[in-house]
Z-matrix of the N, CA and C atoms (Angstrom, degrees):
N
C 1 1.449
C 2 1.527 1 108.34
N 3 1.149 2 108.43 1 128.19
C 4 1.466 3 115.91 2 165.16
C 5 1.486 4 134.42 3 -55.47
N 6 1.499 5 130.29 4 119.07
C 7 1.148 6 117.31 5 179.65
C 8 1.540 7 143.20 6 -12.80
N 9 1.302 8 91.85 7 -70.27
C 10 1.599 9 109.93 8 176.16
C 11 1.997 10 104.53 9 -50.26
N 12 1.216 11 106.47 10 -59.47
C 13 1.695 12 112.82 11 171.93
C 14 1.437 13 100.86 12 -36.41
N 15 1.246 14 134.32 13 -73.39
C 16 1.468 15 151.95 14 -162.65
C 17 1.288 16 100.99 15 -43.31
N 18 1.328 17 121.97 16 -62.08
C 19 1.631 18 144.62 17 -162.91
C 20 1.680 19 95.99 18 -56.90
N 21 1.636 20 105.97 19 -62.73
C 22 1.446 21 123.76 20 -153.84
C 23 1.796 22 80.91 21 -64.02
N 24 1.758 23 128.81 22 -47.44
C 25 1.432 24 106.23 23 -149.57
C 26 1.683 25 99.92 24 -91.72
N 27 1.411 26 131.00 25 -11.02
C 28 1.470 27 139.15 26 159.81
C 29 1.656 28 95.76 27 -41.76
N 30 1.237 29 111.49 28 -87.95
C 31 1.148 30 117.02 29 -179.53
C 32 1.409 31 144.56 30 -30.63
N 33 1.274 32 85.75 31 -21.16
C 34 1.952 33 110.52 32 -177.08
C 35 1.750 34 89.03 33 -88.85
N 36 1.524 35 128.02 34 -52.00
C 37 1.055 36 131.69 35 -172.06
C 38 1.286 37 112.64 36 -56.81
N 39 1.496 38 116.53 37 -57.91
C 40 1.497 39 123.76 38 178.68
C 41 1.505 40 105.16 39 -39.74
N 42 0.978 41 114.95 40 -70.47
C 43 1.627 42 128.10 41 169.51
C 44 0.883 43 92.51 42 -18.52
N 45 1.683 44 130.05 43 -116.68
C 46 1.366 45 142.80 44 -167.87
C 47 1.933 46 122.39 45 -18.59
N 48 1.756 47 95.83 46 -28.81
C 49 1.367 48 92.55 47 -165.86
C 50 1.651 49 95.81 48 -77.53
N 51 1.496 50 122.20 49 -50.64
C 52 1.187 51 142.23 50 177.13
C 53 1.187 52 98.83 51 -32.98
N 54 1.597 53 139.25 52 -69.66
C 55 1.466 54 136.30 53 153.22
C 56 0.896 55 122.07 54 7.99
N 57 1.454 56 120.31 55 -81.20
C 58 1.414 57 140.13 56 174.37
C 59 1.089 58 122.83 57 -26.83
N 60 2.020 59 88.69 58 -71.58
C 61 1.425 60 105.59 59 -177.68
C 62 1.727 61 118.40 60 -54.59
N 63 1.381 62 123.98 61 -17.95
C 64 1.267 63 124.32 62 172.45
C 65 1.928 64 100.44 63 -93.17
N 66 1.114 65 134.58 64 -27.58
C 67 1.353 66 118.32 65 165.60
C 68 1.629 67 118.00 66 -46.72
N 69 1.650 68 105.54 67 -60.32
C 70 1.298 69 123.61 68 161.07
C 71 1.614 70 113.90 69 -15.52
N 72 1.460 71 97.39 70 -74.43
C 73 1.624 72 95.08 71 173.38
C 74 1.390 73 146.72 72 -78.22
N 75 1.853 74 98.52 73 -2.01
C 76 1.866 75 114.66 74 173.46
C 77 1.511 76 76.67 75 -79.86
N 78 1.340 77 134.41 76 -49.62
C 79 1.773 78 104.62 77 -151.04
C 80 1.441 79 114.51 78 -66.01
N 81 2.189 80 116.97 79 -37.39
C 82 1.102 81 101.36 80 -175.05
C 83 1.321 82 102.52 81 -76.07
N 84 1.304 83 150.75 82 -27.67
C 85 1.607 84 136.46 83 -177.43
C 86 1.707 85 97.01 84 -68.02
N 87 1.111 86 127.71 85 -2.82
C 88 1.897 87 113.83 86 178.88
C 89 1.406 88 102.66 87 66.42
N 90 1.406 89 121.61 88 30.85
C 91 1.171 90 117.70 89 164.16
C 92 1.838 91 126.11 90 -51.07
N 93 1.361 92 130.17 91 151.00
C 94 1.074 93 128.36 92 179.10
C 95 1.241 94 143.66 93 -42.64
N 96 1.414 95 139.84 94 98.74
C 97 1.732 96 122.75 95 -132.68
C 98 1.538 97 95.80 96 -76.00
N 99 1.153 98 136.33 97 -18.51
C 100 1.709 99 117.15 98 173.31
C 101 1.670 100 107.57 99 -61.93
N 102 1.443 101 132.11 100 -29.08
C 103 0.991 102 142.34 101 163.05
C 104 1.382 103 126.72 102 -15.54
N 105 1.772 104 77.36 103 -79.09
C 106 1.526 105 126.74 104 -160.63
C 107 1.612 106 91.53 105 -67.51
N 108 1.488 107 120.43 106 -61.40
C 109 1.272 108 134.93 107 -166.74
C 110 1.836 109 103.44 108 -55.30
N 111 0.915 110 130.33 109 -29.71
C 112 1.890 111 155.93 110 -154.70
C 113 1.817 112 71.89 111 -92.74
N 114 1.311 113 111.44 112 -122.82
C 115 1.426 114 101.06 113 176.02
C 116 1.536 115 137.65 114 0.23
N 117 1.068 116 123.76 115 -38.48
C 118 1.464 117 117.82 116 167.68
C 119 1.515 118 120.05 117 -70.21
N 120 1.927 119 103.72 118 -54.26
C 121 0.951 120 111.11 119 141.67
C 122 1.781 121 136.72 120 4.93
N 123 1.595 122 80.84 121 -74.88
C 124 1.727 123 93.63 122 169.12
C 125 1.177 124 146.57 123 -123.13
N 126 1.572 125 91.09 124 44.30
C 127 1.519 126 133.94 125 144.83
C 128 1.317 127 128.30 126 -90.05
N 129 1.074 128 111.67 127 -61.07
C 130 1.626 129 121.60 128 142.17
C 131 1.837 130 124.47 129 -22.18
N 132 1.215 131 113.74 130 -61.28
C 133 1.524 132 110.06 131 172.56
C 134 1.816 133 111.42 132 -66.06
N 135 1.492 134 112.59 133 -31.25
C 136 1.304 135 119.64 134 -171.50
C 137 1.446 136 99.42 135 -64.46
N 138 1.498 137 114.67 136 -62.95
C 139 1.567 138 93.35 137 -173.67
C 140 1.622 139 128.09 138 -97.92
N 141 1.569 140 96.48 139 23.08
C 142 1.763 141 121.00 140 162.15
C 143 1.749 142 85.59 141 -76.62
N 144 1.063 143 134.15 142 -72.76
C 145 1.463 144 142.33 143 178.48
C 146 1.756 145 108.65 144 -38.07
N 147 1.453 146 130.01 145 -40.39
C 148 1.081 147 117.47 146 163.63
C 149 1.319 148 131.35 147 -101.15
N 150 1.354 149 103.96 148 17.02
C 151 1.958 150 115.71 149 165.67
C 152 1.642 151 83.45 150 -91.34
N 153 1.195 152 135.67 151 -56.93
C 154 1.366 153 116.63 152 -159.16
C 155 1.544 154 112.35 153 -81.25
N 156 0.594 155 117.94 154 12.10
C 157 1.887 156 137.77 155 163.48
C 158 1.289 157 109.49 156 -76.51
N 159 1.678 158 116.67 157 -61.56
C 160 1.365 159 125.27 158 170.81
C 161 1.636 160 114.55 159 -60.80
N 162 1.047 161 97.97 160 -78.47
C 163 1.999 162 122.71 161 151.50
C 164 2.215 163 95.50 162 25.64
N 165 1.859 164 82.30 163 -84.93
C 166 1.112 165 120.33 164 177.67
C 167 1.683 166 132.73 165 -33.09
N 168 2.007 167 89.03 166 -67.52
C 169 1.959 168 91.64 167 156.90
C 170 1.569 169 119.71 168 -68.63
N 171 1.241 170 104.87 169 -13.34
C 172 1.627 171 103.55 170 -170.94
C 173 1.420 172 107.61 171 -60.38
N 174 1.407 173 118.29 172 -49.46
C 175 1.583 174 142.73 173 -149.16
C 176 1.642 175 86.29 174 -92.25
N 177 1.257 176 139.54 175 -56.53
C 178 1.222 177 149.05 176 173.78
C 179 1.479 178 112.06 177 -32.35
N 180 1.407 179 95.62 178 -50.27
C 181 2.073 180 95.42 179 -164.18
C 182 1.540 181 95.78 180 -132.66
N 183 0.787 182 137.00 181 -56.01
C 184 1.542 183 136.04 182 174.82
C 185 1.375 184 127.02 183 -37.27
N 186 1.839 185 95.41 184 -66.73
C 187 1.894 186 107.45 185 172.26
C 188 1.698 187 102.98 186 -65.05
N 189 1.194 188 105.06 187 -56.29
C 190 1.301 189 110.40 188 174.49
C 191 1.486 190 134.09 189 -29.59
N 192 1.220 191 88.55 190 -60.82
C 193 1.654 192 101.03 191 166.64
C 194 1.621 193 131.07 192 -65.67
N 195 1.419 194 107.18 193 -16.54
C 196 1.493 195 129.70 194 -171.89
C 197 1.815 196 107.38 195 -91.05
N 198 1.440 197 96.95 196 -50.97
C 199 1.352 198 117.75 197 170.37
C 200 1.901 199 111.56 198 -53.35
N 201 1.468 200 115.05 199 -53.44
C 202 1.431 201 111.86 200 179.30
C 203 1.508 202 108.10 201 -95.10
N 204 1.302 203 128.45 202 16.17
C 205 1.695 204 109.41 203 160.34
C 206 1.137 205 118.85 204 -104.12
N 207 1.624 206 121.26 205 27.82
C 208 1.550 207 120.55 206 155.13
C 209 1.495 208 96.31 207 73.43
N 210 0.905 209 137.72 208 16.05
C 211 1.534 210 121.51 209 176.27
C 212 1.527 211 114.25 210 -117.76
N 213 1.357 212 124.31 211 95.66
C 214 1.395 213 151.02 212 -170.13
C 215 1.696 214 100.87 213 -28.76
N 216 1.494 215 109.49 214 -42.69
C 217 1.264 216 121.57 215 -162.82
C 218 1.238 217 116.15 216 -41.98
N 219 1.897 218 86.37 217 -79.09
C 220 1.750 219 123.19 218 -169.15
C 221 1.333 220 95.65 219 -62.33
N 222 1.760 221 127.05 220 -52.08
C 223 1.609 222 118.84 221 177.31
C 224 1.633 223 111.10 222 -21.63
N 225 1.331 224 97.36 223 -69.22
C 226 1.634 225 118.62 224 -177.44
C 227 1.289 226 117.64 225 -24.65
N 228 1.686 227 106.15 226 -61.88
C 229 1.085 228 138.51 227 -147.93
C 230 1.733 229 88.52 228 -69.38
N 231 1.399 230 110.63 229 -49.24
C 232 1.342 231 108.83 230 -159.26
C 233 1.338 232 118.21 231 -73.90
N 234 1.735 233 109.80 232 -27.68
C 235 1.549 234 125.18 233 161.90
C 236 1.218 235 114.41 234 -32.76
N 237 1.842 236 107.79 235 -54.84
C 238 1.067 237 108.10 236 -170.27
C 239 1.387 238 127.27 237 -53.35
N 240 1.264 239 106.61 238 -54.78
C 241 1.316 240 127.18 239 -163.11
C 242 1.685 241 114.60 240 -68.87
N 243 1.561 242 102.31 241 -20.07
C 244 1.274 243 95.10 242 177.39
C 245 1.928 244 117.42 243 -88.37
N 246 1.798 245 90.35 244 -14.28
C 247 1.883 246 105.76 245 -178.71
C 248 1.711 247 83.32 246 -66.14
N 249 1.359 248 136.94 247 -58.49
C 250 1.050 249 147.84 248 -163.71
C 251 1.538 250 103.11 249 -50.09
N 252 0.937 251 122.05 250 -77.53
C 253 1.795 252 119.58 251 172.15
C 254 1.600 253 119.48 252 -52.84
N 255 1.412 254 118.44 253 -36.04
C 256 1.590 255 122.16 254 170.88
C 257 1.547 256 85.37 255 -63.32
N 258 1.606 257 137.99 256 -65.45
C 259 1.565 258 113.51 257 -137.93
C 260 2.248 259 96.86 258 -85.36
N 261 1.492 260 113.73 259 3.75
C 262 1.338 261 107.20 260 176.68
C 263 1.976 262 102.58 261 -93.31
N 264 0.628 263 108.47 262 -16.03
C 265 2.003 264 128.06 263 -154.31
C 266 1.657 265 84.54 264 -97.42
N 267 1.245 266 139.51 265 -44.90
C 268 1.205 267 145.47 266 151.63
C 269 1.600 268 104.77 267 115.14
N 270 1.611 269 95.24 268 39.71
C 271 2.179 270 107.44 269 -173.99
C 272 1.327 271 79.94 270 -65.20
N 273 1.435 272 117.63 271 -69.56
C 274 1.991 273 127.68 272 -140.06
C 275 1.855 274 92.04 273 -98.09
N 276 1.115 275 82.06 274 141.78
C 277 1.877 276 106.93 275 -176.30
C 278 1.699 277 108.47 276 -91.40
């Protein structure tokens, strides 16, 4: 993975973890569950935001690369794996 990728999906993580770590502490203070619920919320988009970060280089250099080395296999292989993450990520119905 390329630097800049790394940096951008650290950062997405930090975020998200920080999230947490403040959910963590509305629940033990009994903070207000519309709050609490708002926060998860936007934890949830944070590391929806750093799957598609990854998402992104994957399809870029990975599929990419699988797709142009002529080898029927790994092509395959990589189809798969991405139907596999689209049908968990909830793209395909």
């Amino acid at each position: 993975m390329d630097d800049g990728t790394r940096q951008k999906l650290i950062h997405r993580l930090r975020r998200a973890q920080g999230q947490l770590n403040a959910i963590h502490r509305m629940v033990e203070d009994d903070a207000y569950c519309v709050d609490t619920l708002l926060q998860i919320a936007a934890v949830r988009g944070a590391l929806d935001k750093a799957g598609q970060v990854l998402l992104r280089y994957h399809i870029e250099n990975c599929v990419s690369q699988a797709c142009n080395s002529g080898d029927e296999r790994e092509r395959q292989q990589k189809i798969d794996e991405l139907m596999e993450v689209f049908a968990r990520h909830g793209a395909i119905a």
